[in-house]
C-alpha positions in Angstrom: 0.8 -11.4 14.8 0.4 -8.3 16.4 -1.4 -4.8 14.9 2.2 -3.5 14.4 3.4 -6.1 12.6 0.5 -7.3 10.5 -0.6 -3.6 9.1 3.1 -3.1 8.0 4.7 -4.0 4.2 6.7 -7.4 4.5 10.3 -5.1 5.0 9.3 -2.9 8.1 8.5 -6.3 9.6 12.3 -6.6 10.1 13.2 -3.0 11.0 9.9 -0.9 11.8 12.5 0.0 14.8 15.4 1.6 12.7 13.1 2.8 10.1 15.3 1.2 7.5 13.1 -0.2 4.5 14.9 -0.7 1.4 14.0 -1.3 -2.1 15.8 -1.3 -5.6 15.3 -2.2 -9.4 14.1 -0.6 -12.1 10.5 -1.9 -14.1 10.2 -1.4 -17.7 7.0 0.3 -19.2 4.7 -2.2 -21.0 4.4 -2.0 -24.9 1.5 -3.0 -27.0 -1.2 -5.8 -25.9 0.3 -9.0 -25.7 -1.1 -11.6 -27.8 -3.0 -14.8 -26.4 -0.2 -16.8 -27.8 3.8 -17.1 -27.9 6.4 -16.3 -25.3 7.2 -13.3 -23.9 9.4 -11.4 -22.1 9.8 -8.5 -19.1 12.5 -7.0 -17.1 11.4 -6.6 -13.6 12.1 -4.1 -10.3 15.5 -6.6 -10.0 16.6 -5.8 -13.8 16.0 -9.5 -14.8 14.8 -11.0 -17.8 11.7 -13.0 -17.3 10.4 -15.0 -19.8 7.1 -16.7 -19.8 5.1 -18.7 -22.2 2.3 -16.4 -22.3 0.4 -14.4 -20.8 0.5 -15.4 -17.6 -3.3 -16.9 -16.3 -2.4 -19.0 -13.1 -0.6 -16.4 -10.9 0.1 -15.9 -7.2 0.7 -12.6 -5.2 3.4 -12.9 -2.4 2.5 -9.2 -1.1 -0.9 -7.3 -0.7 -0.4 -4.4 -3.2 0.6 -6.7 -5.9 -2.6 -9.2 -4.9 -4.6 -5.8 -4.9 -3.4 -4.9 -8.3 -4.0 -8.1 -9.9 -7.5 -8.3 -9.0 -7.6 -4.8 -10.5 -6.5 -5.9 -13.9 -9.1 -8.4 -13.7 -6.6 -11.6 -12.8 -7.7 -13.6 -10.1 -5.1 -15.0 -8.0 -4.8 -18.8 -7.4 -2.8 -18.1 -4.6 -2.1 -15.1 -1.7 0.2 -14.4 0.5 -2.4 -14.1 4.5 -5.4 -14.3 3.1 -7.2 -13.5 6.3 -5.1 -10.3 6.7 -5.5 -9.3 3.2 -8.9 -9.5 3.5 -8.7 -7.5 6.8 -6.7 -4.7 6.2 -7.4 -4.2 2.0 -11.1 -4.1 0.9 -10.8 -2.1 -2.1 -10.2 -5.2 -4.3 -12.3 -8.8 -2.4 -10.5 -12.0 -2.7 -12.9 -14.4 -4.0 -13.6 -17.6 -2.0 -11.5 -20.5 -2.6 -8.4 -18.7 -2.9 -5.1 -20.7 -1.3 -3.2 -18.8 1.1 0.3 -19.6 0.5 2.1 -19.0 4.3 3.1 -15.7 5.4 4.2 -12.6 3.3 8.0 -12.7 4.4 8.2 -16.9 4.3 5.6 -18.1 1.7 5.6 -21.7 1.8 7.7 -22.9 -1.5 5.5 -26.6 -1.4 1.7 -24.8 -1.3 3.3 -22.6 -4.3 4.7 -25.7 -6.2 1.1 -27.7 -5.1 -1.0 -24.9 -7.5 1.2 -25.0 -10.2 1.3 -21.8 -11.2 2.4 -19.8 -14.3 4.0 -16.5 -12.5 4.7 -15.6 -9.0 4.6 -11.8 -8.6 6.6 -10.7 -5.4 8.1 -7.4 -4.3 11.4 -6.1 -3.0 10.4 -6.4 0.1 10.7 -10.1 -0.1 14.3 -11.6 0.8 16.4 -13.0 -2.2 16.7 -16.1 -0.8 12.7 -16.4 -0.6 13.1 -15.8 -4.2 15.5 -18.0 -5.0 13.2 -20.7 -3.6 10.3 -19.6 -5.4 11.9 -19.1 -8.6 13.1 -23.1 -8.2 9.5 -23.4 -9.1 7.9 -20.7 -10.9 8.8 -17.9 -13.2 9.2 -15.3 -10.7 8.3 -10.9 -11.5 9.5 -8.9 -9.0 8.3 -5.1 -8.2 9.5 -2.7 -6.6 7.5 -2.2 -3.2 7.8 1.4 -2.7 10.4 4.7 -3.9 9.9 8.3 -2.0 11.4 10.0 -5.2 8.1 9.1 -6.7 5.6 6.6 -5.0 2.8 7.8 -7.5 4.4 7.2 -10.9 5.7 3.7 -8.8 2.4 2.6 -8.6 1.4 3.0 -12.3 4.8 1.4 -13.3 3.9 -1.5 -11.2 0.8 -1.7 -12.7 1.8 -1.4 -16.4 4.3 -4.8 -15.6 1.9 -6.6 -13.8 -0.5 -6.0 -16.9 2.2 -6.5 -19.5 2.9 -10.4 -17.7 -0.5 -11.1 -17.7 -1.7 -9.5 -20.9 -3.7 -7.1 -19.4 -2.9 -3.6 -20.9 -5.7 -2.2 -21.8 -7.4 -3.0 -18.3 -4.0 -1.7 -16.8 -4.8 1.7 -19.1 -8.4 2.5 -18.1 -7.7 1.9 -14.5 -4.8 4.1 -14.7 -7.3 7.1 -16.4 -10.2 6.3 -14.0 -7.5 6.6 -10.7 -6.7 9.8 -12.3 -10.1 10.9 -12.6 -10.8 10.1 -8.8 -8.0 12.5 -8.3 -8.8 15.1 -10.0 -12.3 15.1 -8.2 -11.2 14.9 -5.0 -8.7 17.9 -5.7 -11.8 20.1 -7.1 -14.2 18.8 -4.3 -11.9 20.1 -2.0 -11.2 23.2 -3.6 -15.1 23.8 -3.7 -14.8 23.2 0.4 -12.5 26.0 0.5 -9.8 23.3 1.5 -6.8 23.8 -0.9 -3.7 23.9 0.7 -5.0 22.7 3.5 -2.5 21.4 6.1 -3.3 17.2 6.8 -1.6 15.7 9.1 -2.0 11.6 8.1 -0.7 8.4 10.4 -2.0 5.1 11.7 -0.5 4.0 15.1 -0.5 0.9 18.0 -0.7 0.4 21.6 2.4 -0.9 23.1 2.0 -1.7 26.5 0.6 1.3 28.1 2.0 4.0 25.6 0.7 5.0 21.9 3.5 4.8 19.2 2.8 6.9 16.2 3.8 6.5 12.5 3.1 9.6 10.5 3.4 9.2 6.8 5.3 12.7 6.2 6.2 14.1 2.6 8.2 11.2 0.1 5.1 8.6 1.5 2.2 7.3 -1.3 0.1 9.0 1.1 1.7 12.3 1.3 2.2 12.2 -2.6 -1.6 11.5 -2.8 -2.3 14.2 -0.7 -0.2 16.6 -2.1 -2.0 15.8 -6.0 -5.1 16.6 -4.1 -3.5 20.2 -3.5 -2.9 19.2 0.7 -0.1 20.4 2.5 1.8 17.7 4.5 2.5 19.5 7.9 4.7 16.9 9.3 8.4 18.1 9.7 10.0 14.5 10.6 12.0 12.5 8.3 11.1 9.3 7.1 12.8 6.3 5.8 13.8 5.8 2.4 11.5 3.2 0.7 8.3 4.1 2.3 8.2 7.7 4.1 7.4 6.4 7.2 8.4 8.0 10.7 8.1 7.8 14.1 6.9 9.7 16.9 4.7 9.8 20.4 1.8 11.9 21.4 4.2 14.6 22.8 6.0 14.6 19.0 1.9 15.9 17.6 2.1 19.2 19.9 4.6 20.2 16.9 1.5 20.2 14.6 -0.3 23.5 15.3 -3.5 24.0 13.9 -3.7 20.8 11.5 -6.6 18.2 10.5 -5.2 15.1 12.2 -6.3 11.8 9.8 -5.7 8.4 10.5 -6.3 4.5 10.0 -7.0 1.7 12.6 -8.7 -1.6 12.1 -11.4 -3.0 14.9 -10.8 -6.8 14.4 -7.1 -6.6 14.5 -5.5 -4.0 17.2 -8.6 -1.5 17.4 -8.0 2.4 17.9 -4.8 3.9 19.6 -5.9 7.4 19.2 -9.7 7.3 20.2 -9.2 4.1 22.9 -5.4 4.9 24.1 -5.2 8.5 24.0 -9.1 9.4 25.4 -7.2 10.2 29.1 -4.4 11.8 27.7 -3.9 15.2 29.1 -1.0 15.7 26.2 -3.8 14.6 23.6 -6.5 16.5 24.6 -4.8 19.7 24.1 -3.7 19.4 21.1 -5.3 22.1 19.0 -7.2 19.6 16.5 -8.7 17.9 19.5 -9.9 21.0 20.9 -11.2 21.7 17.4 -13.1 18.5 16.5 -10.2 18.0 13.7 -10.2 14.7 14.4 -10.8 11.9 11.3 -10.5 8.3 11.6 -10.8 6.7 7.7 -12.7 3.9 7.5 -11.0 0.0 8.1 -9.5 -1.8 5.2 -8.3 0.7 3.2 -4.6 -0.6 2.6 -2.0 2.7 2.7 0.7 0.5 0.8 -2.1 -0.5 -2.1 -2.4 0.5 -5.6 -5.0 2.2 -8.3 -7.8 0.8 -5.9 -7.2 1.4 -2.3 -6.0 4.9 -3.2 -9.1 5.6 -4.9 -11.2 4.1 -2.1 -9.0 6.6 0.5 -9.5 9.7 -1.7 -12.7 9.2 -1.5 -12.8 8.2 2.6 -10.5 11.2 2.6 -12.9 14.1 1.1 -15.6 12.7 2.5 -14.3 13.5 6.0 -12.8 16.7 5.4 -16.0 18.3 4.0 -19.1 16.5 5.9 
């Protein structure tokens, strides 16, 4: 699998091209702790009632955010979804050894799933209803919703609050919550302190393609633009993105609409290496652009998963600051 396909959520694996992600449902906001005992129910991203026998203690992740979020909540996964890319491209949350990776995050395999017995299988929009349909022949089955650009940052916590109320995990799910909004706040007044409020931030990953550099910015509706923007950043990008996940697409000729920006970005040395540093360093385009010119530069540091939850954002607000004031 290549570096565009493998550093994208399971739905732009389909339509990266069109820029068409998708995603639906509502999630419903967990109540009280749930007891060790007794059955209980949730209403998931899909508006179904799942009911489960308890807390659920044997559960697999079908996507990286949700795999992220339940090692977050302190639930280990039996099984995950590319574990070697997981472990690749999100480091804010380790998989433990042993771990069984279940197939690929658009096709998990339904037999490996069935093999470990599990008690829930937590999946995401992004994964096709028939994929569901299989798993759920098999498991009890929570879906969330994999991203929303009316609010990616109140998605997240939702997401969290079900995945904790399915496992019986609330009270985890509630001081990871408050410390996630502690790290904001911090990195808000740590840039303030730099002078840097309102400061415009320009943020995309990209990938070669044959001898050319395509670009993704993550412009204003993305989790990263909505993180930026709670750490008082201006997104500078003017380009629209799709409707699930705020994601564009431009070339190096599209950045000379940037001005006088500080140009962030993401790339991964054991799985595609850097477009901007390595395809772009005999770029006449590139090297003109004024944030070149101005050492305005910042690559973040590999594994920091831009589609991840409480965890990953906390590890790139912190990556983040720490570039933009050394």
């Amino acid at each position: 699998m290549n570096l565009r396909r493998r550093h994208l959520p399971v739905a732009a694996l389909a339509a990266a091209a069109l820029l068409a992600l998708t995603g639906c449902g509502t999630t419903e906001a967990a109540s009280g702790e749930t007891p060790g005992a007794g059955s209980l129910t949730v209403t998931d991203a899909r508006g179904e009632t799942v009911r489960l026998d308890g807390p659920a203690k044997k559960v697999i992740g079908t996507e990286w955010n949700v795999v992220e979020m339940l090692l977050t909540l302190g639930v280990t996964p039996v099984g995950v979804a590319d574990v070697k890319g997981y472990s690749a491209w999100d480091t804010a949350e380790k998989l433990p050894k042993g771990v069984k990776d279940i197939g690929t995050r658009g096709e998990p395999s339904v037999d490996t799933v069935a093999a470990l017995k599990p008690d829930l299988v937590v999946a995401t929009t992004d994964l096709s209803d028939s994929a569901i349909d299989q798993l759920e022949r098999v498991a009890p089955v929570v879906v969330v919703r994999s991203a929303d650009t009316s609010g990616q940052l109140k998605l997240v916590a939702d997401n969290v609050n079900l995945i904790a109320k399915a496992t019986g995990t609330q009270s985890r799910a509630k001081t990871e919550l408050a410390a996630w909004e502690t790290t904001l706040a911090d990195g808000k007044r740590r840039l303030a302190d730099a002078g840097l409020a309102g400061a415009k931030v320009a943020f995309a990953d990209g990938w070669l393609q044959g001898n050319s550099v395509s670009i993704r910015p993550y412009v204003k509706g993305s989790l990263i633009s909505d993180v930026n923007a709670a750490l008082g950043l201006t997104d500078p990008w003017s380009l629209k993105g799709d409707e699930a996940y705020g994601l564009a697409a431009t070339d190096v000729e599209g950045l000379t609409a940037l001005g006088d920006v500080r140009f962030v970005y993401v790339a991964n040395d054991t799985e595609g290496g850097d477009p901007f540093r390595d395809g772009l360093k005999d770029n006449a385009v590139w090297a003109s652009l004024p944030f070149v010119t101005a050492g305005q530069v910042h690559r973040l540091p590999d594994g920091i998963w831009m589609f991840g939850g409480p965890a990953s954002m906390s590890q790139y607000v912190d990556a983040l600051v720490d570039a933009l004031t050394r």
